[in-house]
C-alpha positions in Angstrom: -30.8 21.6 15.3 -30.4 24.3 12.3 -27.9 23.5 10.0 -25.7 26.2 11.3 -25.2 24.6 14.8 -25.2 21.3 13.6 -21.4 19.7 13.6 -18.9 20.1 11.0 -19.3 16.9 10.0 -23.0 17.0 9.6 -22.6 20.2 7.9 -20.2 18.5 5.4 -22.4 15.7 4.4 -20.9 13.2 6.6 -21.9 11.4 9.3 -20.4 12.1 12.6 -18.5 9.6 14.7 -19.9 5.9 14.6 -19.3 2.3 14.2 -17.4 2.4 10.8 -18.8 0.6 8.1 -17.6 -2.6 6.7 -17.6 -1.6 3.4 -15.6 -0.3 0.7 -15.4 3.3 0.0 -15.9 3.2 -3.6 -16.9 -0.5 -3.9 -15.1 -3.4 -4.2 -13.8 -3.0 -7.9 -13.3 1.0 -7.8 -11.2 0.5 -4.5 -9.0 -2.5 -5.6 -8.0 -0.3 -8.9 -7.3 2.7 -7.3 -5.1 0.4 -5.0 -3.5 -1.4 -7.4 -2.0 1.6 -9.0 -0.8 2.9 -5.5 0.9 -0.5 -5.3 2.4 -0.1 -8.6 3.7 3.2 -8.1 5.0 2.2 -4.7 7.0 0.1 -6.5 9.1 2.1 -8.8 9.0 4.6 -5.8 11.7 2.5 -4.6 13.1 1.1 -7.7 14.1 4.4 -8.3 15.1 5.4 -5.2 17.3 1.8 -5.1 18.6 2.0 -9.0 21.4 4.1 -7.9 22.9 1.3 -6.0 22.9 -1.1 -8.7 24.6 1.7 -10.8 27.7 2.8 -8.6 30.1 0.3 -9.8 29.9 1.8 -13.5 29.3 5.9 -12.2 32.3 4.9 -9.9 34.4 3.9 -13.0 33.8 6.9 -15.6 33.7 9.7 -12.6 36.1 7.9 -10.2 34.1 8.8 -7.0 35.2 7.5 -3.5 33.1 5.7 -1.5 32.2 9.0 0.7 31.1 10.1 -2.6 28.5 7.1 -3.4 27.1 6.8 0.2 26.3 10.8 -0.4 24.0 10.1 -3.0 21.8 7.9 -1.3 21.9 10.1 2.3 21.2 13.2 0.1 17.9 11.4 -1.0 16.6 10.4 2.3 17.7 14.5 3.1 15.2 15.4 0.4 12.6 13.4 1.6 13.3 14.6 4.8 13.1 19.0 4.6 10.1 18.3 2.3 7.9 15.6 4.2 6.0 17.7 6.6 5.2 20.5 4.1 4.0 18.1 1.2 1.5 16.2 4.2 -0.2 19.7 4.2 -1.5 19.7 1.1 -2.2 15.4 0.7 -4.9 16.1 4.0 -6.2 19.8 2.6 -6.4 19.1 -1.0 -6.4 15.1 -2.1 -4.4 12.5 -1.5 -5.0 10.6 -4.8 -4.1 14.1 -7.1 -0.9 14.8 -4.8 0.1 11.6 -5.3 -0.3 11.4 -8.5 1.8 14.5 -8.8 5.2 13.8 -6.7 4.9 10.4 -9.0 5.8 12.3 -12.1 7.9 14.8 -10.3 10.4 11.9 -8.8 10.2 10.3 -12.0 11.6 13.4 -14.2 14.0 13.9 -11.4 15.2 10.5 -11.6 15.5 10.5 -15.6 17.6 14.0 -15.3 19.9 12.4 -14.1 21.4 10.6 -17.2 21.7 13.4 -18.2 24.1 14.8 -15.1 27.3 15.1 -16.7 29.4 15.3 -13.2 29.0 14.2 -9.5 27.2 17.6 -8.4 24.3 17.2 -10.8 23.8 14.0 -10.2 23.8 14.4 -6.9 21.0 17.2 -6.5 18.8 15.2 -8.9 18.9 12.4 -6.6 17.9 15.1 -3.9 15.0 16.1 -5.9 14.4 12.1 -6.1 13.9 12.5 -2.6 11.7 15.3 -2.3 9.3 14.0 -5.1 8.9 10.9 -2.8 8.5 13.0 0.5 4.8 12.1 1.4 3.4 9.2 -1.0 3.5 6.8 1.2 1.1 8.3 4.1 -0.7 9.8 1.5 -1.6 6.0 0.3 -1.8 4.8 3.8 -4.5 7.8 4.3 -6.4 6.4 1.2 -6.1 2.9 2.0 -7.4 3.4 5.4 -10.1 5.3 4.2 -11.1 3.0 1.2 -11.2 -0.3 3.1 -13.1 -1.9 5.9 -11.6 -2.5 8.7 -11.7 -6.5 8.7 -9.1 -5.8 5.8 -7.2 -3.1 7.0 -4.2 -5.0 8.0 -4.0 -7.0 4.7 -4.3 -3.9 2.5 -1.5 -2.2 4.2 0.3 -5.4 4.3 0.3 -5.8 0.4 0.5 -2.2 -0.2 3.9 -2.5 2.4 5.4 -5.5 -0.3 5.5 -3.3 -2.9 8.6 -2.0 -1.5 10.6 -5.0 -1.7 9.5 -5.6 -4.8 10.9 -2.1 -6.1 14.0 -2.4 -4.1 14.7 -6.0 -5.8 13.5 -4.4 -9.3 15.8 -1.4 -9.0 19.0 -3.0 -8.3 18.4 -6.6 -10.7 17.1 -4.1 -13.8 19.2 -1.6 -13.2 21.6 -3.2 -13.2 21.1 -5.4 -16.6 20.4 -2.6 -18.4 23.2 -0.5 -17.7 25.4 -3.5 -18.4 23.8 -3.5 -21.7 23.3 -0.2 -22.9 25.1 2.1 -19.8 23.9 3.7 -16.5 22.4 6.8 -18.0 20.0 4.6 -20.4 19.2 2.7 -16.9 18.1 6.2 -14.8 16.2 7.2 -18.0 14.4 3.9 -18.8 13.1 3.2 -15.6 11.5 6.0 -15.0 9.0 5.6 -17.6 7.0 3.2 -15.9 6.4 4.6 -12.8 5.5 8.4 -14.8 3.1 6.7 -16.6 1.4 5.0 -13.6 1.5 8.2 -11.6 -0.7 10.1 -14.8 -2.7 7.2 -14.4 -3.8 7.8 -10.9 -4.1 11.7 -11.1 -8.1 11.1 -12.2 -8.9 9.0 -9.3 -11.3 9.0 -6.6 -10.5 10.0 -3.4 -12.3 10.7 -0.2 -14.0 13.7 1.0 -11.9 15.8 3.5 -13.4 16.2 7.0 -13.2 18.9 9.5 -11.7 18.3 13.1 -14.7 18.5 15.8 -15.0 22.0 17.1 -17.7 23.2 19.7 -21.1 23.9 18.5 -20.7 27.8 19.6 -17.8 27.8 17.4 -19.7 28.4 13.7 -17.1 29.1 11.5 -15.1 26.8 9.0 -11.8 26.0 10.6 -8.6 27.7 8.7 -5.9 25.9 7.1 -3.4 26.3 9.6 -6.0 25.7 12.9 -6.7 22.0 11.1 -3.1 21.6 11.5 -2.4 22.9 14.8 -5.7 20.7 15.9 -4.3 17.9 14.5 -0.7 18.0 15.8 -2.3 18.5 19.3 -4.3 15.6 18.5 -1.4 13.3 18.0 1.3 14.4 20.5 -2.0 14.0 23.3 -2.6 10.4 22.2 0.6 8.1 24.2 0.2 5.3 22.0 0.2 6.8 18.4 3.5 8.6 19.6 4.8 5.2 20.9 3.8 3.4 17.4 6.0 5.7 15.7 9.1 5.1 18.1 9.0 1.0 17.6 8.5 1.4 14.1 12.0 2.8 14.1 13.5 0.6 16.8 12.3 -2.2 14.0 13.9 -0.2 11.5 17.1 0.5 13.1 17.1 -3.4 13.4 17.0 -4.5 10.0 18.6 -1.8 7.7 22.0 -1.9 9.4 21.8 -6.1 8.6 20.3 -5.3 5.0 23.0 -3.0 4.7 26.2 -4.7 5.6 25.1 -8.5 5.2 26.6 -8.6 1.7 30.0 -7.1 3.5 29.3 -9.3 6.7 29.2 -12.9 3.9 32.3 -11.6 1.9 34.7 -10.9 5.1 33.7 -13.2 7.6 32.8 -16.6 5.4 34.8 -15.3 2.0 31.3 -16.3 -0.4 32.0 -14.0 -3.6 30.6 -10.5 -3.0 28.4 -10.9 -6.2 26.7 -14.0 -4.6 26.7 -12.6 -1.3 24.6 -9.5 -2.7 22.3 -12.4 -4.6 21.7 -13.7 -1.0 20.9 -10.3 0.6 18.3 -9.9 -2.3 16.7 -12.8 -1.4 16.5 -11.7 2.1 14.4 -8.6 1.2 12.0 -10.6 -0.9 10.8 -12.3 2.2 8.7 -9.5 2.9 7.1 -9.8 -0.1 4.9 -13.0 2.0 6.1 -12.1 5.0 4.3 -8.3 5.5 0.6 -9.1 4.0 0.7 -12.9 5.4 0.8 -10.8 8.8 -1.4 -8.8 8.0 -4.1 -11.1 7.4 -3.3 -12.9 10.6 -4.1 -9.4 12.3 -6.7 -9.4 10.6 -8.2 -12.5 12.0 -7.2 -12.3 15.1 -8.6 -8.6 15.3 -12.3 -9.7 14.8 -11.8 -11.8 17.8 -10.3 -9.5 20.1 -9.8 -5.7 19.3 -6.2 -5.4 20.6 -4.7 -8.6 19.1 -2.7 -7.5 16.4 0.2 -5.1 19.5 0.2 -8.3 21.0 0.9 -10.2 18.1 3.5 -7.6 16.8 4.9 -7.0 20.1 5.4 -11.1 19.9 6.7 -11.1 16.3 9.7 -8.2 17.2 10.6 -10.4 20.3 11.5 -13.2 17.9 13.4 -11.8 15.7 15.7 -9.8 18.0 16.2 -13.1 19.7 16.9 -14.9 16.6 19.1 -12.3 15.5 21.0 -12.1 19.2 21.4 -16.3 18.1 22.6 -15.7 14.4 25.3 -13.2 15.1 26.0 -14.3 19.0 26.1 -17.9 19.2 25.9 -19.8 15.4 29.1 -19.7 13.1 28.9 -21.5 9.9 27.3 -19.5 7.2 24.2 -21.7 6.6 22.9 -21.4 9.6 23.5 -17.9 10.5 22.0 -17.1 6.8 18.9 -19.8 7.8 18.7 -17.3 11.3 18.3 -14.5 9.6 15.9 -15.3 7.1 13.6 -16.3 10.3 14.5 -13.1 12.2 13.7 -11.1 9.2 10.4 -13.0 8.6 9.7 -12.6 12.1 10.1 -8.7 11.5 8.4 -8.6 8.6 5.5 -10.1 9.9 4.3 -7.9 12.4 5.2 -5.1 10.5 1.6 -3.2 9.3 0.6 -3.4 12.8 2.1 -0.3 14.4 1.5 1.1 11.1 -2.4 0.6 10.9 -2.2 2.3 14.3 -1.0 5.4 12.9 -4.2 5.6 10.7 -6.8 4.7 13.3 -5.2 6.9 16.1 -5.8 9.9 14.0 -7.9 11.8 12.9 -9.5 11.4 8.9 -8.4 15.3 8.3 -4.7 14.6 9.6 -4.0 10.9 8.6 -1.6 11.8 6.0 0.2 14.3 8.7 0.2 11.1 11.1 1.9 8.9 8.2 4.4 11.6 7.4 5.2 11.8 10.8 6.0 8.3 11.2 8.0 7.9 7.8 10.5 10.6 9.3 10.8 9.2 12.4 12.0 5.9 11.5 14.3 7.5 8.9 15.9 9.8 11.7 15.6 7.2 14.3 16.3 3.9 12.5 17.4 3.9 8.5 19.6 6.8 8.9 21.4 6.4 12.0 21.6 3.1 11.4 24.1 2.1 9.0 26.2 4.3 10.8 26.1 3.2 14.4 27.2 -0.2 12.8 29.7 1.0 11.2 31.0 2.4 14.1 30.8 -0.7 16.6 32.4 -2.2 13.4 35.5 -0.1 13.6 35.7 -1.0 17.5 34.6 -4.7 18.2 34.3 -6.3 14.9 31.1 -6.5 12.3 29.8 -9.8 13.8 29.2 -7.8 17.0 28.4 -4.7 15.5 25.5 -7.3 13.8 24.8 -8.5 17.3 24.4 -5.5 19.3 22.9 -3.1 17.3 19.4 -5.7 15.9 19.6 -6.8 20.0 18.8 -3.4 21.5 17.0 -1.8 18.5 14.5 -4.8 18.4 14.3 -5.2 22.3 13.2 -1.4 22.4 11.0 -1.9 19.8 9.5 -4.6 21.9 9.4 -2.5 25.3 7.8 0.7 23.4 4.7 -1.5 22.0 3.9 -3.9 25.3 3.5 0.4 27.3 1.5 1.0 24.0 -0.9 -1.3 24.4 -1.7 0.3 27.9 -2.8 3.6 26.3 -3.8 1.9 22.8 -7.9 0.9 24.1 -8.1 4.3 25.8 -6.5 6.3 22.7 -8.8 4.2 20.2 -12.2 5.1 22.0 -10.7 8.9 22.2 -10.3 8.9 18.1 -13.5 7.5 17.7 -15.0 6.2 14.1 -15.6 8.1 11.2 -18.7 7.4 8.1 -16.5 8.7 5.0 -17.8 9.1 1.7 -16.3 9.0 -1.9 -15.6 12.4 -3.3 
């Protein structure tokens, strides 16, 4: 075969589909430090994007904004992220992943700092907009990398650690936030903790990342696919494979379960048991920190159960999400003292947590290598328009008619019962949909 027949793949120094290798990418020690500073910058992703709430009592007090006000600037964040996900994915799978990355890291850090310097609500507000545009697309441009960089034996774990940093940041955000504008005011807070994550994000910018690879095309098809035909290939490619599609929906039934508790348990301990609002936030803290164990422990489970059967991890996940939504349905439905409804939900949320980089792993190994980033990007939005935006909301609303305890019960019920339903018809498509994507040799660029 002459090299200008011979498959894209072949033609870009890559061998075509295979039995991945059990390797990583750029060895053990180039991979792990790569990693470690997409885990780092995961971090203050969110400990940026979380400062804010730390900060409202004291903007609340020199600007005397309503409540309306305050909930705007974190909806106007997940807006940004929103209108600019899809166009930033285009350039993390055409360009790199690590440099892009690298990139929106300083750009939602300098957004962030601007906004001590904001000097009413407006300008605060569209620098926490830009906040959420900066932070568009880093995560499935690190779950592209990591996918690519490890085997697969580690997959789960990788994504489960890289998944904790999130937690981390939230928890890091509010506590240090916090403190410092205690101490020296909010605007030193917004400008100090930016620092960090700017600094990390320069760090990253000379990386390695992966070679790109071309989408299959025929072999009487010769030339180099266009920007846009990678694109339209690979969105064909994932609204044509049932179980990707289905991966995305119970990722956001799970996160329509837990954000609306996260969100109003501190409200929920105050009104219904009267536990001081300042320890009831404490206790809500402590809640997200689970995760922290909670998302790589499962994803070292997943990992061991994977290498004896391929399909373990949706049946494991599909498992995990049926616990908690019971456990939740038994916190908020049937137990009434405050120790063991908070005991409940700790276990429901651990549950959760768990099984959590299970659906997401699927996202990366139902794609293709040229569209993984697209695949991630289209996940992350749809479990903010399905689950963490609605979500609040809809409880808010049962609130105002039948009372937050119900609101509490319905809401992590249904969400978590149709993120159970959406795997188990998953997992009917997922062996099918796995052979179809097939297995990719990458190499280091």
């Amino acid at each position: 075969m002459s090299r200008a027949t011979a498959p894209l793949e072949t033609q870009a120094g890559i061998a075509p589909p295979t039995v991945e290798d059990d390797r990583y990418l750029f060895g053990k020690q180039g991979t792990l430090w790569v990693f470690s500073l997409l885990c780092l910058l995961m971090v203050f992703d969110f400990a940026d994007r979380l400062i804010i709430a730390g900060l409202l009592p004291y903007i609340k007090a020199e600007w005397g904004l309503s409540d309306a006000q305050s909930g705007l600037l974190s909806s106007l964040l997940t807006l940004g992220m929103v209108l600019f996900a899809f166009p930033v994915s285009i350039a993390l799978d055409r360009w790199s992943r690590i440099k892009t990355a690298s990139l929106m890291g300083v750009f939602w850090g300098v957004a962030s700092a601007s906004g001590a310097f904001a000097q009413n609500f407006g300008q605060l507000a569209a620098s926490r907009a830009l906040v959420g545009a900066g932070e568009a697309a880093y995560a499935p441009a690190s779950y592209a990398w990591i996918s690519a960089a490890f085997p697969r034996r580690r997959l789960q774990l990788a994504l489960g650690v890289f998944s904790a940093s999130q937690p981390i940041g939230m928890a890091l955000g509010i506590a240090l936030g916090g403190f410092i504008a205690a101490h020296y005011g909010w605007r030193h807070a917004l400008g100090l903790m930016a620092i960090p994550g700017i600094l990390v994000a320069i760090a990253l910018y000379r990386c390695r990342d992966y070679r790109n690879i071309q989408p299959e095309t025929s072999s009487a098809d010769q030339q180099k696919p266009g920007h846009w035909q990678v694109i339209r290939h690979n969105w064909s490619r994932i609204v044509r494979t049932p179980s990707l599609l289905l991966a995305y929906l119970s990722s956001a039934m799970a996160t329509l379960q837990w954000v609306p508790v996260v969100f109003f348990l501190p409200t929920y301990l105050n009104r219904i048991h009267g536990i001081p609002l300042q320890q009831a936030s404490l206790m809500t803290s402590g809640l997200l920190m689970i995760g922290v164990v909670a998302i790589p422990l499962g994803g070292w489970i997943m990992d061991t159960l994977t290498r004896r059967h391929r399909h373990a991890k949706i049946y494991f996940s599909t498992i995990a999400f049926a616990l908690s939504a019971v456990l939740y349905g038994i916190a908020f439905g049937i137990a009434h003292d405050a120790q063991t409804q908070y005991l409940l939900i700790i276990l429901a949320s651990f549950s959760a947590a768990v099984s959590a980089s299970g659906p997401l792993s699927m996202t990366q190994e139902l794609a293709h290598p040229s569209g993984r980033a697209l695949s991630g990007t289209t996940s992350v939005m749809t479990l903010h328009l399905l689950g963490s935006v609605p979500g609040p909301y809809l409880a808010g609303l049962l609130s105002d008619h039948y009372g937050l305890g119900q609101a509490l019960f319905i809401l992590p019920v249904i969400s978590g019962t149709l993120a159970v339903i959406l795997l188990a018809f998953a997992s009917r498509h997922y062996p099918h949909d796995l052979g179809k994507a097939g297995s990719y040799r990458l190499e280091a660029g």
